[in-house]
C-alpha positions as CSV (number, residue, x, y, z in Angstrom):
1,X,172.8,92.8,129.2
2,X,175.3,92.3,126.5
3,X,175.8,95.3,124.4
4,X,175.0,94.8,120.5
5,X,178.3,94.4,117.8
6,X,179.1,97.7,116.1
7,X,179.9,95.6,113.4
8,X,176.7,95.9,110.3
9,X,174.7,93.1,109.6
10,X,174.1,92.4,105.7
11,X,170.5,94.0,106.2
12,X,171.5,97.1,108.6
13,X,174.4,97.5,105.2
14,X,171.4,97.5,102.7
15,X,169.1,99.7,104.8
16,X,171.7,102.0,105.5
17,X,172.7,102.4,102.0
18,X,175.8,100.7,101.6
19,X,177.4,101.0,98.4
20,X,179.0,98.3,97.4
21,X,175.8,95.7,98.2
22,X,175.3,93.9,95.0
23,X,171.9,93.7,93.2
24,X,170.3,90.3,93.1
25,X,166.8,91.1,92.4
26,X,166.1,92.2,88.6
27,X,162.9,94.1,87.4
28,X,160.1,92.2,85.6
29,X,159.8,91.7,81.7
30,X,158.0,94.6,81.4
31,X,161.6,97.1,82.4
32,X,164.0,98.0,80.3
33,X,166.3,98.8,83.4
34,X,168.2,96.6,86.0
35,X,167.7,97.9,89.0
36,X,171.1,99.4,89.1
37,X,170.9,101.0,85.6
38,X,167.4,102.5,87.4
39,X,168.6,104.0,90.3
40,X,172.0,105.3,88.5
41,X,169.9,106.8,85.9
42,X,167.5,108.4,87.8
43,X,169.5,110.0,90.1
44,X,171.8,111.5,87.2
45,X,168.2,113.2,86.2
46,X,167.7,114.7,89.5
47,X,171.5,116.2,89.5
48,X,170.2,117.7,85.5
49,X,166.8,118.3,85.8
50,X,165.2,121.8,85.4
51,X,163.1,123.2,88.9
52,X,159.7,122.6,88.6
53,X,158.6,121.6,85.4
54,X,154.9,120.4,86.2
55,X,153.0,117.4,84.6
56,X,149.5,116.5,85.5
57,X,147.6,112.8,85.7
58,X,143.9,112.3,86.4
59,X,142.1,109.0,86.4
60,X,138.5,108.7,84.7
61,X,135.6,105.6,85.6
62,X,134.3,104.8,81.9
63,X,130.6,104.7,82.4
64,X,127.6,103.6,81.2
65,X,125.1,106.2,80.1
66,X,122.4,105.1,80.9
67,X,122.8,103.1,84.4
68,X,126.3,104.7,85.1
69,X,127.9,101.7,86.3
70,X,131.1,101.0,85.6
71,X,131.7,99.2,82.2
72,X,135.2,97.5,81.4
73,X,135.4,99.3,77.7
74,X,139.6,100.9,78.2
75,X,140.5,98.8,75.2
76,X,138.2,100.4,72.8
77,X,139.0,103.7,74.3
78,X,143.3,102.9,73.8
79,X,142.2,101.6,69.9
80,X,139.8,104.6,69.2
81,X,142.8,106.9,70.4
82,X,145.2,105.6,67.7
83,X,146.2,108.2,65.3
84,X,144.7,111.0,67.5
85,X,146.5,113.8,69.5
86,X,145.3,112.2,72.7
87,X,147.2,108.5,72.0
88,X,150.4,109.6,73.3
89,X,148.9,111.4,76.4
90,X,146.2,108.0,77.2
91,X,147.2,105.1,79.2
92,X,145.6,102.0,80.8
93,X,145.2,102.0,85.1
94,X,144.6,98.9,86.4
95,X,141.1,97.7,85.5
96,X,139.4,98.1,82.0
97,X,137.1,100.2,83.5
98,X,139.2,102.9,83.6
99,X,141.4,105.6,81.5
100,X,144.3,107.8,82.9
101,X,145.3,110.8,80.9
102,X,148.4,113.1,81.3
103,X,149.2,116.6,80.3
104,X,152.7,115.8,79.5
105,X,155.4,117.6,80.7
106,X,154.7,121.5,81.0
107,X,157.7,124.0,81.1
108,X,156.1,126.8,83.8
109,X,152.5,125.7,85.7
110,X,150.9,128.3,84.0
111,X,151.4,125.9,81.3
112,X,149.6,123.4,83.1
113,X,145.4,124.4,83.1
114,X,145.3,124.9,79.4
115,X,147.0,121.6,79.6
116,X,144.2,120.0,81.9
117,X,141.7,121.3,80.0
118,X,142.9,120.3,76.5
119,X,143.1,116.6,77.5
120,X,139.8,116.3,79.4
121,X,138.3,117.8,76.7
122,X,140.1,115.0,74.0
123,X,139.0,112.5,76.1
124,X,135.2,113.8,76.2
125,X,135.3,113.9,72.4
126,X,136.5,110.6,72.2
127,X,135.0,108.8,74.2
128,X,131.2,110.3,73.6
129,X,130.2,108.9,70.2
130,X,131.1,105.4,71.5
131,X,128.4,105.5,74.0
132,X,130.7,106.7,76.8
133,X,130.5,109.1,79.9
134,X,133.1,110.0,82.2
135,X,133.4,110.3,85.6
136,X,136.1,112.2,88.1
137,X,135.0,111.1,91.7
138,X,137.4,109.5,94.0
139,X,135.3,106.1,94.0
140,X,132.5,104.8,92.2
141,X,129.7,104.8,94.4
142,X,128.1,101.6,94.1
143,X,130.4,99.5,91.4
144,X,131.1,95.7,92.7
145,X,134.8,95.3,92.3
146,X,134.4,91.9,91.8
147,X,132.6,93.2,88.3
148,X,136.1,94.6,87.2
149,X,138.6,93.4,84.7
150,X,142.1,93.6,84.9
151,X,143.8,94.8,82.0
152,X,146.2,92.7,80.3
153,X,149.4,94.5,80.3
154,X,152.4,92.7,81.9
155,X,152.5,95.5,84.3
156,X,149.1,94.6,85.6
157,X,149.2,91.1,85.3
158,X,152.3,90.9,87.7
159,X,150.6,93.6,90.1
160,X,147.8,90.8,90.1
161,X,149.8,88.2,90.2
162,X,151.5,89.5,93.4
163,X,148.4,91.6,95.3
164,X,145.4,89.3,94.5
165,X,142.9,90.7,97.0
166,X,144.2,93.8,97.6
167,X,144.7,94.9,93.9
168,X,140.8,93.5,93.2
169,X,140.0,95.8,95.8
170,X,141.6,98.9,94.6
171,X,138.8,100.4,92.1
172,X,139.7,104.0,92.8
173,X,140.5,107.7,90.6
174,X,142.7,109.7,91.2
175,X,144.8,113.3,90.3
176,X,148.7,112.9,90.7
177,X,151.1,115.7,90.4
178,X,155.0,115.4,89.4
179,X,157.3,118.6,90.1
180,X,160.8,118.0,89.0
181,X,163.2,119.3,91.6
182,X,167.1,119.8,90.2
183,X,169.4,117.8,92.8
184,X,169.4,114.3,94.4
185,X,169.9,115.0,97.9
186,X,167.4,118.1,97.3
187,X,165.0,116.0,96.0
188,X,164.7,113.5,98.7
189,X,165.1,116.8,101.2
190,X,161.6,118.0,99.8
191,X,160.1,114.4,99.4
192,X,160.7,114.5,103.3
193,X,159.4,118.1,103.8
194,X,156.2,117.0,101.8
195,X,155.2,114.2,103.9
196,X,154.1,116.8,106.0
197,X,151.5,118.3,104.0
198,X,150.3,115.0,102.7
199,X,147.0,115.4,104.7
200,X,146.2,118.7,103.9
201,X,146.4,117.9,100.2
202,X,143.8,115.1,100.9
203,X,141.3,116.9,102.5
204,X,141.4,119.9,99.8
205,X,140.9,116.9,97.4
206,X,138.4,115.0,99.3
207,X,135.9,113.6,96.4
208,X,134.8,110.3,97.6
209,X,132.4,109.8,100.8
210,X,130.6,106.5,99.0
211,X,131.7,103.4,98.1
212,X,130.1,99.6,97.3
213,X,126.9,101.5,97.9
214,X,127.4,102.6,101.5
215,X,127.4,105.7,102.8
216,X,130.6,105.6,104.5
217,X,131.1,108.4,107.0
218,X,134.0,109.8,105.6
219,X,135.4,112.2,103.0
220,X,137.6,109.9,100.9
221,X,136.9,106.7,101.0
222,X,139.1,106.3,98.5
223,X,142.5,106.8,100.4
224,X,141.2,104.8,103.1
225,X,140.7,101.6,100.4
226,X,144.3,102.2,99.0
227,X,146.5,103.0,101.3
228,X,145.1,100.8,104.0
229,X,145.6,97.7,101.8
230,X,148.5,98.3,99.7
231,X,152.1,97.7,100.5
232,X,154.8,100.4,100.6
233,X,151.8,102.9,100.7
234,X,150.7,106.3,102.3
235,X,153.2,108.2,104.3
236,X,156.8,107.1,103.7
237,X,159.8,107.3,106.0
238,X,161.9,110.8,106.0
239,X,165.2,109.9,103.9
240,X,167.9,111.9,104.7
241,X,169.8,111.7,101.9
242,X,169.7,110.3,98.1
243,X,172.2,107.3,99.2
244,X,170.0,106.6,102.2
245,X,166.9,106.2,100.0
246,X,168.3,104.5,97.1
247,X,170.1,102.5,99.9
248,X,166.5,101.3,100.7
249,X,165.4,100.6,97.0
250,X,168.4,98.2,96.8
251,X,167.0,96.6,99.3
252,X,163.6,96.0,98.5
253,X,165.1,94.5,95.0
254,X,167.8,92.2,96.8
255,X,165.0,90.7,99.3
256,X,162.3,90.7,96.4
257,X,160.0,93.1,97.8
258,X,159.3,94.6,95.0
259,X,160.2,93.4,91.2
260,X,159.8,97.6,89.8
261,X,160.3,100.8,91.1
262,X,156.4,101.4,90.7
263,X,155.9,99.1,93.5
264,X,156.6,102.0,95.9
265,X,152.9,103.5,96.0
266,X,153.6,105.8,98.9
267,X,151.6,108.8,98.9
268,X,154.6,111.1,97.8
269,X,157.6,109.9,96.0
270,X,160.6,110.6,93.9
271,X,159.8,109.1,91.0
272,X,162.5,106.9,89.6
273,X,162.0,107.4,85.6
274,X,161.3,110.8,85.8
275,X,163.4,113.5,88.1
276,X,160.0,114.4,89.5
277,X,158.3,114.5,93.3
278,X,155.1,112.9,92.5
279,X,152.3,113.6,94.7
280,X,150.3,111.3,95.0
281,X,147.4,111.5,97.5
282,X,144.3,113.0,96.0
283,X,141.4,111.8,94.9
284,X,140.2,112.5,91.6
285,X,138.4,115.7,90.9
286,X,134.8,116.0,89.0
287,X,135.3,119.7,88.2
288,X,137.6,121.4,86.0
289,X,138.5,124.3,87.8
290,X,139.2,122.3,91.2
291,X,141.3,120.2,89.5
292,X,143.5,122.9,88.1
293,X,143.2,125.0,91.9
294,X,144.3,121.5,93.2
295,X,147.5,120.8,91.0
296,X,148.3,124.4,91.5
297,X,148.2,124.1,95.1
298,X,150.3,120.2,95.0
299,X,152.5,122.3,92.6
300,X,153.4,125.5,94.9
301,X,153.8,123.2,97.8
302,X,156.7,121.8,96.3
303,X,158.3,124.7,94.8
304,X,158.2,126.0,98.9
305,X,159.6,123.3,100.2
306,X,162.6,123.4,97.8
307,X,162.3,126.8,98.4
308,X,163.0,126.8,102.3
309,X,165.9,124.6,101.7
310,X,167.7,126.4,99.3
311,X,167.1,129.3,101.7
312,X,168.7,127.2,104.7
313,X,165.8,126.8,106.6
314,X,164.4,123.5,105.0
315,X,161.3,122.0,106.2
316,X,161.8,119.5,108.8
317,X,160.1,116.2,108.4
318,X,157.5,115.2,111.4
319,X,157.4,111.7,112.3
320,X,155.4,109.4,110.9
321,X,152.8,108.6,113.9
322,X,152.3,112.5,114.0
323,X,151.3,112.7,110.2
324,X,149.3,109.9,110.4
325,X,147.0,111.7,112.8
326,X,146.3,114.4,110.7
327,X,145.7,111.9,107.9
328,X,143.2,109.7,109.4
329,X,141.5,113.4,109.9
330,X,141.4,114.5,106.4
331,X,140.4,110.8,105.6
332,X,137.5,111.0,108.0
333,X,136.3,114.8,107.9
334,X,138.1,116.3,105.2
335,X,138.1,120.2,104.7
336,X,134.8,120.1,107.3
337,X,136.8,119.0,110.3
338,X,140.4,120.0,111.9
339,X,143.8,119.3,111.1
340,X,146.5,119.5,113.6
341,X,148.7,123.0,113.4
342,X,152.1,120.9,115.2
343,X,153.6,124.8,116.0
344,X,150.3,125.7,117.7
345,X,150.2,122.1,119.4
346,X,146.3,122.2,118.7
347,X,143.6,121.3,115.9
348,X,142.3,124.1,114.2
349,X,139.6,124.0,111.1
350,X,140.8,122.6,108.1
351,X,140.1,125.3,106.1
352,X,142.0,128.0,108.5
353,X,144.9,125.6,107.6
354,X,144.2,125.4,104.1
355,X,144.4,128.9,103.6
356,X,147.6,129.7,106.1
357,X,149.1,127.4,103.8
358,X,148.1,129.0,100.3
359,X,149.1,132.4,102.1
360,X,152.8,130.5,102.7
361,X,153.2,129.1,99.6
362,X,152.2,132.3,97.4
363,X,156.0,133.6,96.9
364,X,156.7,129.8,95.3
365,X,153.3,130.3,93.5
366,X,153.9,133.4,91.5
367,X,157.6,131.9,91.1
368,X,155.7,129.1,89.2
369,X,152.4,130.6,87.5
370,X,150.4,128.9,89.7
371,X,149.4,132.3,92.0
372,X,145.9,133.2,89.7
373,X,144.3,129.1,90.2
374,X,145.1,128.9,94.0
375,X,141.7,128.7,95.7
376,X,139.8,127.0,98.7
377,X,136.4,126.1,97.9
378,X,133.2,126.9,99.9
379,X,133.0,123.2,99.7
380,X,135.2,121.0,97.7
381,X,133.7,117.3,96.4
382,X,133.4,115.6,99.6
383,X,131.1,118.3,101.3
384,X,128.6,118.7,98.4
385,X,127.8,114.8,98.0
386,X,127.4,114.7,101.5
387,X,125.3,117.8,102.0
388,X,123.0,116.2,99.4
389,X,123.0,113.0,100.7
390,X,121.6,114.4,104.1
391,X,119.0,116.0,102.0
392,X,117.7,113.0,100.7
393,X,118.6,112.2,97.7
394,X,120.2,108.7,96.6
395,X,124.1,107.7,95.7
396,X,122.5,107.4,92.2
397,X,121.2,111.4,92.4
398,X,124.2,112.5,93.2
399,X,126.5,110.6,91.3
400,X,124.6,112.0,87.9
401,X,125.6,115.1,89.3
402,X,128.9,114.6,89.7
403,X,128.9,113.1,86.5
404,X,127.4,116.5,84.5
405,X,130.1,117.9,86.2
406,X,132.9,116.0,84.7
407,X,130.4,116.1,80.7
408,X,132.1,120.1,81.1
409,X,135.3,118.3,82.1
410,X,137.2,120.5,78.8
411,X,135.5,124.0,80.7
């Protein structure tokens, strides 16, 4: 057999992170950035950015009151928040049956419950006297997609334009988590060491057993729906180095993959606009309090892993097929099944895992603030919707539980 050329192949240059490929590909109207002035200017963030500044996102369904479906009312919500001291901190997400707010960047995490709580409870108070109620579960449990509005944002409208089906599909809430990390090729190091943990961040999170009125079998239905059908989502490859990654974002722009950096949903990601490791994976959370042990936890995982690698023993990535296997688990059984320990080279009970892993992170935790809201539930979201749905009691039952829940959203 003939052996391959040494010599690089336009493709192998771009995936490899060659730096003199030339953009073709420009972002959509909705950037302000070419994708070169992106990628230059985020990575001169990472090299300035201050260690582990937190900021929080959760994703609320904008219910009915009185039949709790879903009801497409985000515009009224965006125009009732003019002029308030939620406006800045309230954006749209995807369908008009939905509203996203953030905490804003936060200095220390033990900035960051107060912060939680302070915009849930803005949002309650805004939303109430228009008829309103909220809710924090990873899916609806019986809304038809098909019923949901896209909201007219350039943005959205190209994310439609270019998913169709897939982005119908994706009627989902969720809690994300940025962590800035100081340094480019330390950022992407702990990016890689994350992927790791991906699964047991899902199963601590697990909020969402029903969707489209079934009873599906597993704890979050919602990761299941999104990462399943999107592009460029779940785990992502292990970059070894800033150039290597942004080698691949070139590329997606040059073969128009992908029109914005956004396009990358994987499950954790270094975020191009902010110098942050966004995490990505959770579903939403009805409860205050496991919200806040949550970002904690998604918070002190990163501040670790950074950790370990300025200490010279950085966390080596696992390969993808290995990661996956403990995803699929944490999809399927959550915190009530097991999760693979790869040093033991057996499963052992999710929650044994859990709390090895809040035990190893507690150094980075009291680094952080985040030490006092570290916590593994006696059963997280998942687990107490299903335990009532064994009972007896129907998806509507339980979701106006979940839903008085989330009416104490502010504590």
């Amino acid at each position: 057999m003939e052996r391959a050329s040494s010599a690089q192949s336009p493709l192998r240059q771009a995936l490899l992170g060659n730096a003199s490929t030339t953009v073709v590909a420009r972002m959509g109207e909705e950037q302000k950035l070419s994708p070169e002035e992106q990628i230059a200017q985020a990575r001169a963030q990472f090299e300035d950015a201050t260690d582990f500044t937190v900021a929080v996102e959760e994703e609320f369904a904008l219910l009915d009151p009185v039949t709790l479906d879903l009801t497409n009312r985000f515009e009224e919500v965006q125009a009732a928040a003019q002029g308030t001291a939620l406006e800045a901190h309230l954006v749209g997400e995807l369908i008009a049956s939905e509203v996203e707010i953030r905490t804003g960047r936060q200095e220390t995490f033990a900035d960051v419950p107060a912060a939680i709580a302070e915009r849930r409870s803005q949002l309650r108070e805004l939303v109430e006297p228009m008829g309103l109620l909220l809710g924090a579960t990873g899916t609806h449990p019986w809304a038809d997609w098909k019923k949901q509005r896209i909201i007219d944002t350039p943005h959205y409208r190209r994310n439609d334009e270019l998913l169709r089906y897939v982005v119908w599909r994706n009627n989902s809430f969720g809690l994300h988590v940025h962590v800035a990390v100081r340094g480019a090729d330390r950022a992407i190091a702990v990016a890689g060491g994350m992927r790791n943990f991906l699964p047991e961040i899902l199963a601590l999170s697990a909020s969402s057993p029903f969707v489209e009125n079934v009873v599906t079998g597993l704890h979050s239905a919602r990761t299941q729906i999104f990462t399943r059908f999107f592009p460029r989502c779940g785990v992502p490859d292990a970059f070894g180095s800033w150039r290597e990654y942004e080698g691949f974002v070139r590329f997606l722009y040059d073969t128009g993959s992908i029109t914005e950096h956004t396009q990358m949903w994987w499950s954790v990601r270094p975020h191009l606009s902010f110098p942050t490791i966004e995490i990505r994976v959770a579903d939403g959370q009805p409860e205050l309090a496991e919200a806040q042990s949550l970002a904690a936890f998604a918070a002190s995982l990163v501040a670790r892993v950074a950790r370990a690698y300025d200490e010279g023993a950085p966390v080596e990535p696992l390969e993808h097929r290995l990661i996956e296997e403990n995803f699929w688990r944490a999809i399927r059984h959550g915190l009530s099944g097991e999760l693979i320990d790869f040093d033991r080279g057996a499963p052992i009970p999710a929650r044994q895992r859990l709390e090895e892993l809040v035990e190893w992170v507690l150094p980075a935790a009291e680094e952080i603030g985040a030490a006092p809201y570290l916590a593994v539930p006696d059963r997280n979201a998942a687990e107490r919707q299903i335990e009532r749905a064994e009972e007896g009691a129907s998806l509507e039952e339980i979701y106006a539980e979940q839903v008085r829940a989330t009416e104490t959203i502010g504590g």
